[in-house]
C-alpha positions in Angstrom: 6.6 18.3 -10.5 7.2 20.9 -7.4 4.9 21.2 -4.6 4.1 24.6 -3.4 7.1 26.7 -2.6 6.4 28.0 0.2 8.7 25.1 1.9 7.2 25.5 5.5 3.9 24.3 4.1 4.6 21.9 1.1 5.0 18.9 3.1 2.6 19.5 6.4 0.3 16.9 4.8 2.8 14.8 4.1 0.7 11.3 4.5 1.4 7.5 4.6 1.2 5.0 1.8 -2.3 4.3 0.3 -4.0 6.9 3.2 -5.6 5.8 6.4 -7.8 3.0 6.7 -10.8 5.4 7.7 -13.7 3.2 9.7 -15.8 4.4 6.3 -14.0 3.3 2.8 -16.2 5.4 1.4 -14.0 8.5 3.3 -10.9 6.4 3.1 -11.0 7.0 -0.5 -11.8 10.6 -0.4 -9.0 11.3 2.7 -6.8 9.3 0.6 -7.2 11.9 -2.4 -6.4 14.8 -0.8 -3.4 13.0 0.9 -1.4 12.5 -2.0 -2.3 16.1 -3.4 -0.9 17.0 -0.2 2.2 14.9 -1.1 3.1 15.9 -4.4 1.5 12.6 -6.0 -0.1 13.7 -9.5 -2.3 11.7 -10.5 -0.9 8.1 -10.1 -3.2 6.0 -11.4 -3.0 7.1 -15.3 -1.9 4.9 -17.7 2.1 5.1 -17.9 4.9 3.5 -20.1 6.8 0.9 -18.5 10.3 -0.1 -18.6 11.2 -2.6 -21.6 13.9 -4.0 -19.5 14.0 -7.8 -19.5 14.4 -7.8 -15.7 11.8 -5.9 -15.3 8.9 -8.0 -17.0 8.2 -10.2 -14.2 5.6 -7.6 -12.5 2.4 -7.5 -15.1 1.9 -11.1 -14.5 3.0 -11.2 -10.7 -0.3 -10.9 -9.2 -0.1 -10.9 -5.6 2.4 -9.5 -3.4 2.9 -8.8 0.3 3.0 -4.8 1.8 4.7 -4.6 5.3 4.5 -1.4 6.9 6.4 -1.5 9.8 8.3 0.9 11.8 8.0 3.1 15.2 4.5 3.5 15.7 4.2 -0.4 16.2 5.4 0.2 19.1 2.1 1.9 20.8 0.2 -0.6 19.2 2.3 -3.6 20.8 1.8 -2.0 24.0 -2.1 -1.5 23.3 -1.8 2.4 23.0 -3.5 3.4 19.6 -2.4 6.9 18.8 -2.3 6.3 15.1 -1.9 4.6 12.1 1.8 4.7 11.0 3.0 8.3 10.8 0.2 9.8 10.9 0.1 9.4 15.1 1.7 12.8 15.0 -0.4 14.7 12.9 -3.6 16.5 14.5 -6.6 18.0 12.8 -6.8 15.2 10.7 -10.3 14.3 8.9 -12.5 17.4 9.8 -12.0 19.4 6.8 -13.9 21.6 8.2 -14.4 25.5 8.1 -14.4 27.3 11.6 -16.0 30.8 11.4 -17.4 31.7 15.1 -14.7 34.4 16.3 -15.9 32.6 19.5 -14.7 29.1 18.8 -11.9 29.8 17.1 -11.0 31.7 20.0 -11.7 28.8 22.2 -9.6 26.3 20.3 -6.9 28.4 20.0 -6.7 29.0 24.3 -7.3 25.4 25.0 -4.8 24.0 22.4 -8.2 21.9 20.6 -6.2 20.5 17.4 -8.7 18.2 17.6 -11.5 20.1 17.8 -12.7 17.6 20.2 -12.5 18.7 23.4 -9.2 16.2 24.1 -5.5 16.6 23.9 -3.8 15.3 21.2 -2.9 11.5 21.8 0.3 12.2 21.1 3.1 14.5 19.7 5.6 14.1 17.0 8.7 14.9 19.8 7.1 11.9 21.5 6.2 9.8 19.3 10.0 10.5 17.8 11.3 9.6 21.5 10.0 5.4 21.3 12.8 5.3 18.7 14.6 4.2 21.9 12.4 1.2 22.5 12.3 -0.4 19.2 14.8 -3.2 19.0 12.6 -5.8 17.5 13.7 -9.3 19.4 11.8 -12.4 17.5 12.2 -10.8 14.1 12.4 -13.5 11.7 11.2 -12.4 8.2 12.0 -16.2 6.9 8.7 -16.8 8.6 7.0 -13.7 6.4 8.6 -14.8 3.5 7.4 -18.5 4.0 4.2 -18.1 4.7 4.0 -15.2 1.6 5.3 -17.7 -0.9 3.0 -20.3 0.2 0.1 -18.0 -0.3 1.1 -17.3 -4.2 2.5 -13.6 -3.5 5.4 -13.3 -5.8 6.8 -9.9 -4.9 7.1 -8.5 -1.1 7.6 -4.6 -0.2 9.0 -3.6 2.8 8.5 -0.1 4.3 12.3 1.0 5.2 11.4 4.5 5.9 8.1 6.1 6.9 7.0 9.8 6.8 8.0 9.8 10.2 12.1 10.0 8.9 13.3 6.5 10.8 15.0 4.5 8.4 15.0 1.0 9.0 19.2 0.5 8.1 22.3 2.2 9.5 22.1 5.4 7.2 25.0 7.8 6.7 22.0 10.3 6.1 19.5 11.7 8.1 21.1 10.9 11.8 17.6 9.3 12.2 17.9 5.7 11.9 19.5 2.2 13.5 22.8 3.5 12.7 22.2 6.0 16.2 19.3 3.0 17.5 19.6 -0.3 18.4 23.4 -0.5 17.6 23.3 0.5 14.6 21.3 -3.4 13.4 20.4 -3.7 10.1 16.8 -4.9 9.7 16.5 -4.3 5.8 19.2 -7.2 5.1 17.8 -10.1 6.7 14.5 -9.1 5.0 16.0 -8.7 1.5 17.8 -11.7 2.3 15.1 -14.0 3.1 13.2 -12.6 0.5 15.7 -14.1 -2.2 15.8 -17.3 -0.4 12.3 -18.5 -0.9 12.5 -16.7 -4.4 10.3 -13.8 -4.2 10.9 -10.3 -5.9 12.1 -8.0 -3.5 10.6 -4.4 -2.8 11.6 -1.7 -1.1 9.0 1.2 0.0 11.1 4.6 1.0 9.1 7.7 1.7 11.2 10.9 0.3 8.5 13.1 2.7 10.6 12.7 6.1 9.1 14.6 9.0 11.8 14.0 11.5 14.4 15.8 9.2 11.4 18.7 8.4 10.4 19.6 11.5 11.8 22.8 12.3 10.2 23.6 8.7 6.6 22.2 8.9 3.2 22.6 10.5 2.1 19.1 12.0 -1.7 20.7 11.6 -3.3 18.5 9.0 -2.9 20.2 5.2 -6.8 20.3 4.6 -7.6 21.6 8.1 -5.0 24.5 8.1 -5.7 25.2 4.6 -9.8 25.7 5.2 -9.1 27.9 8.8 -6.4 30.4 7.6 -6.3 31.7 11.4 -4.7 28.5 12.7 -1.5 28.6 13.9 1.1 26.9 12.4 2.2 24.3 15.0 6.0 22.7 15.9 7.0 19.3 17.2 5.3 20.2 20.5 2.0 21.0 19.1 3.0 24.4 20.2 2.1 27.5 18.2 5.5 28.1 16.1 7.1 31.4 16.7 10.1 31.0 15.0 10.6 30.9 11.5 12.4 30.5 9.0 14.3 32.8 6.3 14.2 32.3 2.5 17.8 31.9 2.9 17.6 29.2 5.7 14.6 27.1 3.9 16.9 27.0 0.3 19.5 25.5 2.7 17.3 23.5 4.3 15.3 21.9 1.1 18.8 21.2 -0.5 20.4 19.2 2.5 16.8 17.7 2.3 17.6 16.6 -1.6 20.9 15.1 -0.5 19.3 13.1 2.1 16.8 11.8 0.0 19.6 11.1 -2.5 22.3 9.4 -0.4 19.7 6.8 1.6 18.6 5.9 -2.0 21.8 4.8 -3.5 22.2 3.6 -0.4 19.5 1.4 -0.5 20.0 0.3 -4.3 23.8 -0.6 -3.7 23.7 -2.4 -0.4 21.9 -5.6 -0.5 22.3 -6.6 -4.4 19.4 -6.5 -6.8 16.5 -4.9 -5.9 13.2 -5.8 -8.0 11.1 -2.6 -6.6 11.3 0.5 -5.7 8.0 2.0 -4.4 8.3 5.5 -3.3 5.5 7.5 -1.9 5.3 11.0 -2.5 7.8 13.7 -3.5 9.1 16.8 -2.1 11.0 20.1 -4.2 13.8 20.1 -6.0 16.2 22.4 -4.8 17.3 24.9 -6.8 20.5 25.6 -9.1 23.2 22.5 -8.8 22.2 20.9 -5.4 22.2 17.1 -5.4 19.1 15.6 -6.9 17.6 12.1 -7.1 17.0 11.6 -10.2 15.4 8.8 -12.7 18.2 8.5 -14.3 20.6 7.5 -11.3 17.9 4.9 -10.0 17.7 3.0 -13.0 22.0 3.4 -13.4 22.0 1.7 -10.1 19.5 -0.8 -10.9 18.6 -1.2 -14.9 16.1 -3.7 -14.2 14.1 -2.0 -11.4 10.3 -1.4 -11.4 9.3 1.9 -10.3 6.2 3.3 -8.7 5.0 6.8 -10.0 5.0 8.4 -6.7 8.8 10.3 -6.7 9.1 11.2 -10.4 5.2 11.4 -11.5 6.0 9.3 -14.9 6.9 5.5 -13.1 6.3 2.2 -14.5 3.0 1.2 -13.1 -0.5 2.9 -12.1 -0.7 2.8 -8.4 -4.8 2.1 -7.1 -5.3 2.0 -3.4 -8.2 1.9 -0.8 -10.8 -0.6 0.1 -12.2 -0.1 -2.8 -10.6 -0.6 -6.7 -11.6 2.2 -8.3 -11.6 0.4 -12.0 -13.5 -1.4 -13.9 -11.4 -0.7 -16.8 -8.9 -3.6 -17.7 -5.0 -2.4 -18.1 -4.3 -3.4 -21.8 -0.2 -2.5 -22.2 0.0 -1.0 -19.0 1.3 -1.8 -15.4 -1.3 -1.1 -13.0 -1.3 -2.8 -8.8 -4.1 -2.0 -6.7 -2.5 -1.8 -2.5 -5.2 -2.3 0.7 -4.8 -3.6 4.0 -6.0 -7.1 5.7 -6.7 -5.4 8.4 -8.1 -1.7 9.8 -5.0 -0.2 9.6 -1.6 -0.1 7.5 0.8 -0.5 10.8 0.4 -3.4 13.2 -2.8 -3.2 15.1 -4.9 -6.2 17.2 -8.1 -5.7 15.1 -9.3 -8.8 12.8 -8.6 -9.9 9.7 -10.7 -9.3 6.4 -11.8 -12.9 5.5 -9.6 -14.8 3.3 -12.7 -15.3 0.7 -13.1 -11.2 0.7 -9.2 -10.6 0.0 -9.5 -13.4 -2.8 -12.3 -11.9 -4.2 -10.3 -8.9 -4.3 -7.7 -10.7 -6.0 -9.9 -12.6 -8.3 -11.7 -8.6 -9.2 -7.8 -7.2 -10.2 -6.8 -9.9 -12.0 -9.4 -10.4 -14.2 -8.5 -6.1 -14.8 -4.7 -7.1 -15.7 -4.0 -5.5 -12.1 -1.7 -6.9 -9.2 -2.9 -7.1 -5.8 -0.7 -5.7 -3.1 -2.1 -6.5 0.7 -0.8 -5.4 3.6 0.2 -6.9 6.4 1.8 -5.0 9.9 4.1 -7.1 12.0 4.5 -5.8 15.7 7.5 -4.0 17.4 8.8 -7.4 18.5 9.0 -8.1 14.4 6.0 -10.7 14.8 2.9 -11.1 12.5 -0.2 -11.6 14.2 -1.1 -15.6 14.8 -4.1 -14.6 12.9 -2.2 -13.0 9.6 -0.6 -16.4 9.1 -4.2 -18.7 9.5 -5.6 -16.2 6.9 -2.0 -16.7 4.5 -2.8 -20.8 5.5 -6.3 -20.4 4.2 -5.1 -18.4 1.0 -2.2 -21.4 0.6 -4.4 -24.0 0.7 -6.8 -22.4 -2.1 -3.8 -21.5 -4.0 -3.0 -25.3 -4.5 -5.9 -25.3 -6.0 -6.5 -22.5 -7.9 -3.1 -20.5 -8.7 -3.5 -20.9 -12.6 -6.5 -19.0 -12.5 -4.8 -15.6 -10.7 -1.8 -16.3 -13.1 -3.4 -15.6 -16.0 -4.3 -12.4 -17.0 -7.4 -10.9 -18.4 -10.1 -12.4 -21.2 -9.7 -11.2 -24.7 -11.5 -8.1 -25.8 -13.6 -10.1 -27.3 -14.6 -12.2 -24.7 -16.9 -11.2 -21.7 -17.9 -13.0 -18.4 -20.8 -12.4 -15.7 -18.1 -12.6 -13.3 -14.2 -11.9 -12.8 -12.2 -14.3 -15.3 -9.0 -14.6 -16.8 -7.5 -16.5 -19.3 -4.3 -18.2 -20.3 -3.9 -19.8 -23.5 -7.0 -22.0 -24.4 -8.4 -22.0 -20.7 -10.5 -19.4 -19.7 -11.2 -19.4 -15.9 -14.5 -18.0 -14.1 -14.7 -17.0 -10.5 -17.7 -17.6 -8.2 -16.4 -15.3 -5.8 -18.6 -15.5 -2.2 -21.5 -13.1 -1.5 -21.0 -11.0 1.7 -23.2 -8.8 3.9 -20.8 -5.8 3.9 -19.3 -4.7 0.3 -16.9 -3.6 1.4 -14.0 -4.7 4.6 -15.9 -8.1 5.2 -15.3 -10.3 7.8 -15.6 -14.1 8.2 -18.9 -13.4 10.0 -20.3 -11.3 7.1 -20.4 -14.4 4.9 -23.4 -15.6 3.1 -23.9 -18.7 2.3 -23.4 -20.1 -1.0 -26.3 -20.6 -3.7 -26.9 -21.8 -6.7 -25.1 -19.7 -8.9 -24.4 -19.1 -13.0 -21.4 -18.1 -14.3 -21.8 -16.5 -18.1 -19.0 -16.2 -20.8 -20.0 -14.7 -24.0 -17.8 -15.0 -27.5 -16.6 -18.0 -27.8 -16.3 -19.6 -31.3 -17.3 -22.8 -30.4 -18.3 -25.1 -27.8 -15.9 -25.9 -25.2 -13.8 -29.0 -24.8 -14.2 -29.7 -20.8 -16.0 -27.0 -18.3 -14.2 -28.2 -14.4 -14.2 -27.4 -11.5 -10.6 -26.6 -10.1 -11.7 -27.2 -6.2 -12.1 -30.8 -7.4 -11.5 -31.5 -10.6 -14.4 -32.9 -11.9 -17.2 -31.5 -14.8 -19.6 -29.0 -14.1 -23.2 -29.1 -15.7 -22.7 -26.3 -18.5 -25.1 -25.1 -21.9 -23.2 -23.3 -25.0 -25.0 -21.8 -27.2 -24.6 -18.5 -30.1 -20.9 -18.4 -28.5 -22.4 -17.8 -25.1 -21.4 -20.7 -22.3 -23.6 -20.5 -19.3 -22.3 -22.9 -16.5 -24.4 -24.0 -13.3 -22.4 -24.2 -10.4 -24.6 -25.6 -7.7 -24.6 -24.3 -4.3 -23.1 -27.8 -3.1 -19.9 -28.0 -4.6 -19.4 -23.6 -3.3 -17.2 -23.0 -0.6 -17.0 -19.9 1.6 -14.0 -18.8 -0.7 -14.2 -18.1 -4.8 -14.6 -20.9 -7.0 -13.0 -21.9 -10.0 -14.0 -23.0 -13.2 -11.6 -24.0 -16.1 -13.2 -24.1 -19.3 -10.7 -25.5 -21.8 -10.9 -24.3 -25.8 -10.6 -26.5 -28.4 
């Protein structure tokens, strides 16, 4: 369950939630990997036993639910200076992963300060990027407007991120001495969100990152883990990006990684006894235990404070739900008796950024592909520092509304029988079984409205039925769709006229 010991180290790859949202997915994934290695996350997407709690049942069949990363570095992005995505702004050396072995060069980057190994200065580092805690004071926050427009999309659950890698915590905290409590007059921007969650009746979620560079600093190298770890002669590097040349004692990082516990502990129970029931609790990554009696989060307490909470697996390794993330669901397999959520982004980036939307008929697709696995669908939206979504996250959650009118039985249900198969994603629910003609796009990956193909003629297979159905419909308008049974396999012809640019539903009804 420890990361290394070697406590100076252990968390200098501490990374965000689900990795960044590499230009490549293909990399994305791969980056992603070695970030929560880096992190102390074994292995989250194994099968795990859930909680039996009554309270708790609510999440296999939740299916969609709203991320929100949001914190300090939307800031730079509000004010059109990208140095990052979320925490990771203050991390250089990122992405290379590669072995430098000229005496020359390493000489070279060592004289001009080359983290990079670019030939430019770091964008920015973690002292700054600590400093625009000053200017974040959010002033058109209104998370009834998130919480609207989510439950009008069909997301049951929302997750906010109240702490980041970077260490600023989102509510006055008695912990740390890095959050609102010393900001913005000590505001509270966790209530109103937990509160406006419950008012239009969604589960709420709370992310918290126990990896807190702000409170690490003094102990950590802000060189990327896989970069330092393949060039040994790197130096490790402080807040400045400086070489460090003071460091640590045994005795001074036991103290340190203790007080680190307790913080880790006290914002916790903080969060799970302020603001009344909490539904989630998704943590990301985990850092060491200290040793002897220091205080210690532990399962145990979380579930005292909140019996009917849902865990992720990212703190204690053994939570109640497989976490997938990327662009990509790395799955075919359906989750029979398990939890399992899949968590991507709507856009190219976790934290607020002013690059497009993924088209509403990609993300539904996506939603369409985990459901049909027994998986939910977690996508994440950044609001700004002024606590704003983008105009354009809330015409892609209109589009998603006005399909969910339509079609929310079909994402509802869970996946066919296991002796049942389709050509395509499909659930089932009861006697209806529900086919997706989910729309064909140039990219496979991070589409775009442009990317769109048009619809064709298409067939949509379901194989082991007993009998013939009683009606085959279409849910976009309700009326019959030309189908053939035969040898308990139902073929149905959807024609490229009735397709839309988003996926379409079938119902076919049992007798």
């Amino acid at each position: 369950m420890n990361l290394p010991h070697r406590f100076s180290s252990s968390l200098r790859s501490a990374l965000l939630c689900c990795g960044m949202a590499a230009t490549a997915p293909a990399l994305a994934q791969d980056v992603a990997k070695a970030q929560h290695g880096a992190i102390g996350i074994v292995e989250d997407n194994k099968p795990a036993p859930h909680t039996s709690h009554p309270d708790a049942q609510w999440f296999p069949q939740a299916g969609f639910g709203m991320f929100i990363h949001w914190g300090l570095t939307s800031v730079f992005d509000t004010r059109d200076q990208r140095v990052g995505d979320l925490s990771w702004a203050m991390i250089v050396g990122a992405w290379k992963n590669k072995s430098f072995t000229d005496p020359k060069e390493q000489a070279r980057i060592i004289r001009e300060a080359d983290w990079n190994f670019d030939g430019k200065p770091p964008s920015i580092t973690p002292n700054k990027y600590w400093e625009v805690a000053k200017d974040f004071n959010p002033q058109h926050y209104d998370p009834e407007k998130w919480m609207a427009a989510a439950q009008a999309a069909g997301m049951q659950y929302v997750v906010l991120t109240t702490r980041h890698h970077d260490g600023f915590a989102l509510w006055p905290s008695a912990y740390g001495g890095f959050n609102t409590k010393n900001y913005m007059g000590g505001r509270d921007l966790v209530r109103p969100f937990v509160d406006a969650a419950r008012k239009y009746g969604l589960k709420v979620g709370l992310y918290y990152s126990p990896p807190n560079w702000h409170f690490d600093r003094d102990y950590m190298n802000f060189m990327y883990y896989g970069t330092a770890r393949m060039n040994p002669w790197l130096p490790e590097l402080d807040a400045d990006l400086k070489p460090r040349t003071v460091f640590k004692t045994n005795e001074e990082k036991a103290r340190h990684l203790a007080e680190y516990n307790a913080v880790v502990k006290g914002q916790v129970e903080e969060l799970l006894t302020r603001y009344g029931k909490i539904d989630m609790l998704w943590f990301d990554g985990a850092i060491p235990a200290p040793e002897g009696d220091a205080p210690r989060l532990t399962q145990a307490r979380v579930r005292e404070l909140q019996p009917g909470i849902v865990l992720s697996p990212r703190y204690f390794h053994d939570g109640d739900f497989a976490t997938f993330e990327g662009p990509v669901l790395k799955t075919g397999k359906v989750s029979r008796g398990q939890w399992a959520e899949w968590c991507t982004t709507w856009t190219q980036g976790w934290s607020y950024t002013k690059t497009p939307f993924y088209s509403a008929g990609f993300e539904l697709a996506n939603l369409a592909l985990a459901r049909s696995l027994n998986i939910n669908l977690l996508l994440n939206v950044g609001p700004d520092a002024n606590g704003e979504l983008a105009p354009e996250a809330y015409t892609k959650l209109a589009e998603v509304a006005a399909w969910m009118k339509l079609n929310r039985a079909a994402v509802q249900a869970a996946a066919l029988p296991e002796s049942e198969k389709a050509s395509v994603p499909a659930t089932a629910s009861g006697r209806q079984r529900f086919l997706f003609a989910v729309p064909a796009f140039t990219k496979k990956e991070r589409a775009f409205d442009e990317d769109l193909i048009a619809p064709s003629d298409t067939d949509l297979v379901l194989q082991g039925l007993a009998a013939a159905p009683a009606t085959v419909t279409l849910l976009g308008d309700g009326k019959p769709v030309q189908s053939e049974f035969a040898n308990g396999k139902l073929t149905v012809r959807l024609p490229a006229a009735r397709r839309t640019r988003l996926p379409d539903v079938v119902a076919v009804q049992l007798r």
